[in-house]
C-alpha positions in Angstrom: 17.8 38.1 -4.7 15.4 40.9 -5.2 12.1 39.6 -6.6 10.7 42.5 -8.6 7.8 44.2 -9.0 6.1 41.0 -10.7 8.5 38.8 -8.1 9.6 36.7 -11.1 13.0 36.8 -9.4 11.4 33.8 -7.3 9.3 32.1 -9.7 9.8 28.5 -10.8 11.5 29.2 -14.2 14.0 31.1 -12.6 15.2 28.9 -10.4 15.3 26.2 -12.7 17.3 28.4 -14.5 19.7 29.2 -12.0 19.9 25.4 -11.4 20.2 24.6 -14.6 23.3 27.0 -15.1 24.9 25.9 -12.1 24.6 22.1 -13.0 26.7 23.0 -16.3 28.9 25.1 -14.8 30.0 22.1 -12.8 30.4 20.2 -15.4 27.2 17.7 -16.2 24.9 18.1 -19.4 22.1 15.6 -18.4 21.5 14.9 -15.0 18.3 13.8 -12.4 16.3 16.2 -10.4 14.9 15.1 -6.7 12.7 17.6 -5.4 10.6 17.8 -2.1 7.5 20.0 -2.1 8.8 23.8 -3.4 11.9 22.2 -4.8 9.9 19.3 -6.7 7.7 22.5 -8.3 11.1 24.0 -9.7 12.3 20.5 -10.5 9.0 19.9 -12.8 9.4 23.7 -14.2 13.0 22.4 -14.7 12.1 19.4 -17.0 9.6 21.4 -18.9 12.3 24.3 -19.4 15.3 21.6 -20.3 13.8 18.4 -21.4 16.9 17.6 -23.2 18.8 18.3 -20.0 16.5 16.6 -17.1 16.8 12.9 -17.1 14.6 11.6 -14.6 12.7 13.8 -11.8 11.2 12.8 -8.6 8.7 15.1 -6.8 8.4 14.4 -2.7 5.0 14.9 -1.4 3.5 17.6 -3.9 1.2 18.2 -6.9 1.7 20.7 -9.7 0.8 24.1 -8.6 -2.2 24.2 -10.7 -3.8 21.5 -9.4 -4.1 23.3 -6.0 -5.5 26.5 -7.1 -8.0 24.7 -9.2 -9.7 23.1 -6.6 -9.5 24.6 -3.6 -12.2 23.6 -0.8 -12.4 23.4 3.3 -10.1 20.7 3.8 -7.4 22.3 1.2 -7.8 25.8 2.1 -6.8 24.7 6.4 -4.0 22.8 4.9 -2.7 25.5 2.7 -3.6 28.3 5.1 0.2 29.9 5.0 -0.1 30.0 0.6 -3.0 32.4 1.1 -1.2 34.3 3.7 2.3 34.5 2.4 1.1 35.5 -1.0 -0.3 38.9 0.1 1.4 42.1 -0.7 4.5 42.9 1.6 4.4 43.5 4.8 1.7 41.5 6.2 3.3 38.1 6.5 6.8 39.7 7.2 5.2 41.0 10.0 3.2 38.1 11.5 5.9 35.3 11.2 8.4 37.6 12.3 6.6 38.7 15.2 7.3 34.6 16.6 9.8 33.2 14.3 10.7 30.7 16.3 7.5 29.4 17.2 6.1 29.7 13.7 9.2 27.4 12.3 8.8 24.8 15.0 5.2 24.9 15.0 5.0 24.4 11.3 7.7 21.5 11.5 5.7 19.3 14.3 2.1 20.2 12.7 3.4 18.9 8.9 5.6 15.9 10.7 3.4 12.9 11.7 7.1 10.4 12.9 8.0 11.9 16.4 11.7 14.0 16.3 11.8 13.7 12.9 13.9 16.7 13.4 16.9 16.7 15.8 17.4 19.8 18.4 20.9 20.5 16.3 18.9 20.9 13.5 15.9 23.0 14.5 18.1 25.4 15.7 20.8 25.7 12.3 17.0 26.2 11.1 16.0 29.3 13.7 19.8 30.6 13.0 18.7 30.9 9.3 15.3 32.6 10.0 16.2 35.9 9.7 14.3 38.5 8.7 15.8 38.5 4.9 14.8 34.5 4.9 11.4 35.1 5.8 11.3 38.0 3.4 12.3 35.6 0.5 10.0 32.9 1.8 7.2 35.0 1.0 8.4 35.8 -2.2 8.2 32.2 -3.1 5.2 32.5 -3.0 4.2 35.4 -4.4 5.9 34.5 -7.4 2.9 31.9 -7.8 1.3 34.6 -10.2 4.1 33.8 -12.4 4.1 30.0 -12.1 0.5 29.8 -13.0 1.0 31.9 -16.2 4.3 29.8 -17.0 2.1 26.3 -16.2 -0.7 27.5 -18.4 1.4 28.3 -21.3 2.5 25.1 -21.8 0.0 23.3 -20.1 -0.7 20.7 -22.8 3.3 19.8 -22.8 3.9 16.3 -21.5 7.3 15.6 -19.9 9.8 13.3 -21.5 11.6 12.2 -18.4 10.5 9.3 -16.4 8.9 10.8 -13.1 8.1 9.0 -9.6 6.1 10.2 -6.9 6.6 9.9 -3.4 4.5 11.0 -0.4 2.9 10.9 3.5 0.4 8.6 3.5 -0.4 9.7 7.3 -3.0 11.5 5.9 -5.9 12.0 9.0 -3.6 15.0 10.4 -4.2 16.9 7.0 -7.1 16.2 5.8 -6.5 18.8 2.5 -2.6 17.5 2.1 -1.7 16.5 -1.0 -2.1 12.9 -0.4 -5.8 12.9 1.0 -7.0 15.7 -1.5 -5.5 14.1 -4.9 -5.0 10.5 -6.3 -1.5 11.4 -6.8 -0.3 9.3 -9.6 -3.7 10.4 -11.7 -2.7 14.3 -11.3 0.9 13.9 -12.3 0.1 11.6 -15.0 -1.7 14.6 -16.4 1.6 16.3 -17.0 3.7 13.3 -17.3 3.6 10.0 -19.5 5.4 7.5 -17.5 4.8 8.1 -13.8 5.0 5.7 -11.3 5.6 5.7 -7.6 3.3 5.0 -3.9 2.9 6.6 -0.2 5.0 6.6 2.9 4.3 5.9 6.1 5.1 9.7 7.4 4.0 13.0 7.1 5.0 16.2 4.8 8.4 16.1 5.4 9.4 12.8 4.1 13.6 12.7 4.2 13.3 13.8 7.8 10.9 11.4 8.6 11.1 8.6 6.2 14.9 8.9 4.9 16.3 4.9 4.6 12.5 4.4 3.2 13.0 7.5 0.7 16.5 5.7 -0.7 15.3 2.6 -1.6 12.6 4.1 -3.6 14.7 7.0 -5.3 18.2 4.8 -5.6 16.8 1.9 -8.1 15.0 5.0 -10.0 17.6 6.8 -10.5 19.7 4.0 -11.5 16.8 3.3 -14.5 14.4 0.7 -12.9 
């Protein structure tokens, strides 16, 4: 979808809200949100936009988007190299990813991945067939939409979720030193948004149901469930 001149089109709220209207359209009032990295931002926008609506939420390997902006250092700022690079104004990242597509995509799946073939030939290349121009376009747009977010986070900044949350993520932390894991006490920074919070690490890297999938469903299954 077109973002905008303020790209709000790709800002949190409104893709909770398009989640949000699809989950009713098929049919379910209340439901659980599981969310890894962008989608566990939308899912925690989500729950603050429809707390009547989100029963229980699990964020994979992420910390509100606030958290990272507010203390950004060396160690953050190498890990989160592509936020400050995909954020800037149209065409410069368009131009840069798209110059290598392919070798962006795979190199940013093997650098964020510490559990060897976490991803399967099959799948890295349904992933290059995707990468088109339009995709990487959008990508961008995510986050460039982070102007929004912040202003959304801040208005209600003092609003404390009333959905049971639990928090997953790597624990291989010594290839990224500024990733989420090694640059936050995890629980601590979601229990500022959240009263009852509970969850632990993984042994993988960023992209946890790749790597860490039969590890990810007997955390999330009993959960869910209302353990």
């Amino acid at each position: 979808p077109p973002g905008g001149p303020d790209h709000a089109g790709y800002a949190k709220r409104a893709m909770a809200a398009d989640q949000a209207a699809v989950m009713g359209d098929l049919g379910f009032g209340a439901f659980s949100v599981v969310g890894h990295d962008r989608g566990a931002r939308m899912g925690l926008r989500m729950a603050l936009d429809y707390p009547e609506r989100v029963a229980r939420l699990v964020g994979l390997d992420v910390v509100p988007t606030a958290g990272i902006f507010g203390r950004v250092e060396r160690g953050l700022a190498t890990s989160y190299f592509h936020w400050f690079m995909m954020l800037q104004p149209e065409p410069l990242a368009e131009t840069l990813i798209g110059g290598a597509p392919e070798f962006w995509l795979r190199w940013v799946l093997e650098r964020w991945s510490t559990v060897p073939r976490a991803f399967t030939e099959a799948a890295l290349a349904e992933y290059e067939r995707c990468w088109t121009p339009e995709t990487i376009h959008a990508a961008c747009e995510d986050y460039r939409a982070v102007a929004v977010d912040l202003e959304d986070d801040a208005k209600d900044a003092d609003q404390v979720l009333r959905c049971p949350v639990q928090v997953l993520w790597g624990s291989h932390r010594d290839q990224h030193p500024g990733w989420p894991s090694a640059a936050f006490d995890m629980i601590a920074v979601w229990r500022a948004r959240a009263a009852d919070v509970r969850g632990r690490g993984l042994a993988c890297g960023h992209f946890m149901p790749e790597e860490a999938p039969e590890e990810i469903l007997a955390e999330i299954v009993p959960f869910l469930e209302g353990s």
